[in-house]
N, C-alpha and C positions, 0 to 999 in steps of 0.2 A: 202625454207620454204614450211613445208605439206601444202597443198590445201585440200579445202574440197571435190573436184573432186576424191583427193588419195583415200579417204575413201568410197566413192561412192558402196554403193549396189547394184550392177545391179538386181533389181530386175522386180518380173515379176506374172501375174497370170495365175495360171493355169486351162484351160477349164471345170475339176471339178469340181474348186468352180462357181456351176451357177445352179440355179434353174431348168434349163430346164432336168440336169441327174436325178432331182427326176421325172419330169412331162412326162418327156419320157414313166415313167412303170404306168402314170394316166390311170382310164378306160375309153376309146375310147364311143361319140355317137354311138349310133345305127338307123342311118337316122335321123329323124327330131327328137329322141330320147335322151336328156339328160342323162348323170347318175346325182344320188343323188351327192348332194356336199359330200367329204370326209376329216373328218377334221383331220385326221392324215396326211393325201397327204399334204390339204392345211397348214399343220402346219411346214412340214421339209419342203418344196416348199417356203416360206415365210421363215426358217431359212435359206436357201441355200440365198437366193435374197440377205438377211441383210449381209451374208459372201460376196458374191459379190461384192457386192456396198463396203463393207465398206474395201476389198482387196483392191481394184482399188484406193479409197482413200487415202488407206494409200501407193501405192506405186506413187501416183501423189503428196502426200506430200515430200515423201523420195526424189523424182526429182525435186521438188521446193525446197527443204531444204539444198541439197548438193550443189544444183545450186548458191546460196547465199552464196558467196563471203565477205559479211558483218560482218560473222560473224566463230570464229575460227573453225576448225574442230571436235572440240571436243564439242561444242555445238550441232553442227548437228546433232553430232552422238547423243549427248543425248535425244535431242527431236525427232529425228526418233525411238528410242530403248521408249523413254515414251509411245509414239503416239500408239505402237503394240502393246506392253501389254496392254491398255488398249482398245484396239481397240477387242485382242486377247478376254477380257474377258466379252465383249458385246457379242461375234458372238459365243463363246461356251457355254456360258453359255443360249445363245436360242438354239443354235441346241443342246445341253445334253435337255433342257426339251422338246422339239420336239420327239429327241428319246427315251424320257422316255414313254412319251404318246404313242408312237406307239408302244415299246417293250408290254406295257400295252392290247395293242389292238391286239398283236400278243398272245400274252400267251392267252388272254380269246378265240379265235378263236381256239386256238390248243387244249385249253381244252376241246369248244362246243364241235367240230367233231372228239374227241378223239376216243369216243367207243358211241353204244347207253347206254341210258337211261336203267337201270333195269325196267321190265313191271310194270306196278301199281298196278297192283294184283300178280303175283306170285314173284316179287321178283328177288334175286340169288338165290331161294332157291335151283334149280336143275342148279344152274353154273356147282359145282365142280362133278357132274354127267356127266355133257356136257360134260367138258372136258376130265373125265377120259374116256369114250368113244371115244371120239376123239383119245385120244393117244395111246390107243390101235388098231386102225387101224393101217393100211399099211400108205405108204405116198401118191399113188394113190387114195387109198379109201378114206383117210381125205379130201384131195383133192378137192374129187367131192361131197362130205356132204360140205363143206365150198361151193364151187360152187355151188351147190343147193339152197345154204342158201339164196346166195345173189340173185341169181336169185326170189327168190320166198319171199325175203323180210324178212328173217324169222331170226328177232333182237334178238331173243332168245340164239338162236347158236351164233348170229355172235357175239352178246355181253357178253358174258360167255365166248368167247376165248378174243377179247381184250379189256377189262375189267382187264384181270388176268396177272400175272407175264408170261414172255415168258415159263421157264424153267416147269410150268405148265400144257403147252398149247400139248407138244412134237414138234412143230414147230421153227424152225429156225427161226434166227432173221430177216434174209431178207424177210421171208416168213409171220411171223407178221406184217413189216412194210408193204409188198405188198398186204397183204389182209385189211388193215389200209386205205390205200391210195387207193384204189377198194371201199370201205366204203364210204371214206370223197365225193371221186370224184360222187356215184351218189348219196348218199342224201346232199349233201351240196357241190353242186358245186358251186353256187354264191360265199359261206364262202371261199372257198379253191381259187377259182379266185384272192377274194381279199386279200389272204394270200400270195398268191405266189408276189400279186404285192407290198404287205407292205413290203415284204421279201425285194425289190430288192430295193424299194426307199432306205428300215433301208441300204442296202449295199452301195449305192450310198453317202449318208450323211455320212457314215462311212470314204467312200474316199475323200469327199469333204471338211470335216472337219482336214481329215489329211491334205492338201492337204494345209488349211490354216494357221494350225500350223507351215509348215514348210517354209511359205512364213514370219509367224509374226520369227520365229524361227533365219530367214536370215536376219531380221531388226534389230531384238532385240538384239541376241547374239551374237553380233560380237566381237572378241579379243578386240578391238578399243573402240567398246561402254563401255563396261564391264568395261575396264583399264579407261576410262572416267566419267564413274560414281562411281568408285570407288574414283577417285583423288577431286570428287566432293564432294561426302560422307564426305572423311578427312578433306577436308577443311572448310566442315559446322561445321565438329564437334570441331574441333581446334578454330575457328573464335568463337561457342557458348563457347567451356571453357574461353577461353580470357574474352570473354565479362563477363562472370560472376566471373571471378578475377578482372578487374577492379574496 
């Protein structure tokens, strides 16, 4: 006779799912220096915790559930296969709005430090001048007009190149992005800090999230559960036509 032991999930959680891979990329004191609280950190950091806790639950249930001898194995399976799905759609559906808020907080930081501001008095009006002069230099000459630029501050130049379409510009794409990233880095280097660190939490919740799926994945869809909740199905449905032929 199967035992509910046969059907046993070995399951398990994995270091992923735990708050601390978001708080690892938190920003550090500076001596007796607090940072501001960050409610994107604290939002996927408190998503990650609820996956935590509630992995560990569900695999301390799965080990009390198979353990119980009381009852057939095809119960077990079904209340461990209930328990993750719903377990599953508590913990994604905080960390999807965890990283809805932070994708949110990523896109407006990439748009601040995208390019400067047009001046408030002249405008674009002499952008597409900027640039055609530009393009008609050398790649040396451009070069040291864009180096200049940035050196001496001068938003004018640097915002008229990216501000505009690359193919525009006569520079390369790498050569947009590196003069982009020369930009962000000295007038908005706080913004950019905290971009790189949303970047790596949004990555971390991305693994940590998968991470749970495939732990609810290993409870929920097993050959055994499935073929159990299926035989379960038929026989609610059988038992209610009966009843309503009586």
């Amino acid at each position: 006779m199967a035992t509910n032991y046969d059907f046993e999930q070995k399951l398990s959680v994995s270091p992923s799912i735990d708050e601390r891979a978001i708080d690892h990329f938190a920003e550090r004191p500076i001596g007796n220096i607090k940072p501001e609280p960050d409610l994107e950190h604290q939002a996927l950091s408190g998503a990650l915790a609820a996956a935590r806790q509630e992995a560990h639950a569900l695999v301390d249930l799965a080990n009390a559930t198979y353990a119980d001898a009381s009852q057939p194995p095809a119960a077990a399976a079904i209340q461990v296969a209930t328990a993750a799905r719903k377990s599953s759609e508590r913990v994604i559906a905080r960390i999807e709005a965890a990283q809805a808020k932070v994708d949110l907080t990523i896109t407006s930081l990439e748009r601040l430090t995208f390019a400067p501001l047009p001046d408030a008095v002249v405008g674009e009006r002499y952008d597409q001048e900027i640039r055609s002069s530009l393009k008609a230099l050398t790649h040396d000459e451009r070069a040291k007009e864009i180096n200049d630029a940035l050196a001496s501050a001068d938003m004018q130049l640097i915002g008229a190149v990216l501000r505009a379409p690359r193919v525009t510009t006569g520079m390369k794409a790498f050569e947009l992005e590196a003069l982009r990233h020369r930009f962000r880095s000295q007038h908005f280097p706080a913004e950019m800090k905290r971009l790189e660190r949303l970047r790596k939490m949004r990555a971390a919740s991305d693994t940590g999230a998968g991470a749970f799926n495939k732990l609810v994945k290993q409870a929920a869809d097993t050959k055994y559960a499935a073929r159990a909740i299926a035989a379960r199905d038929k026989r609610e449905s059988m038992l209610a036509a009966h009843q309503q032929e009586a």
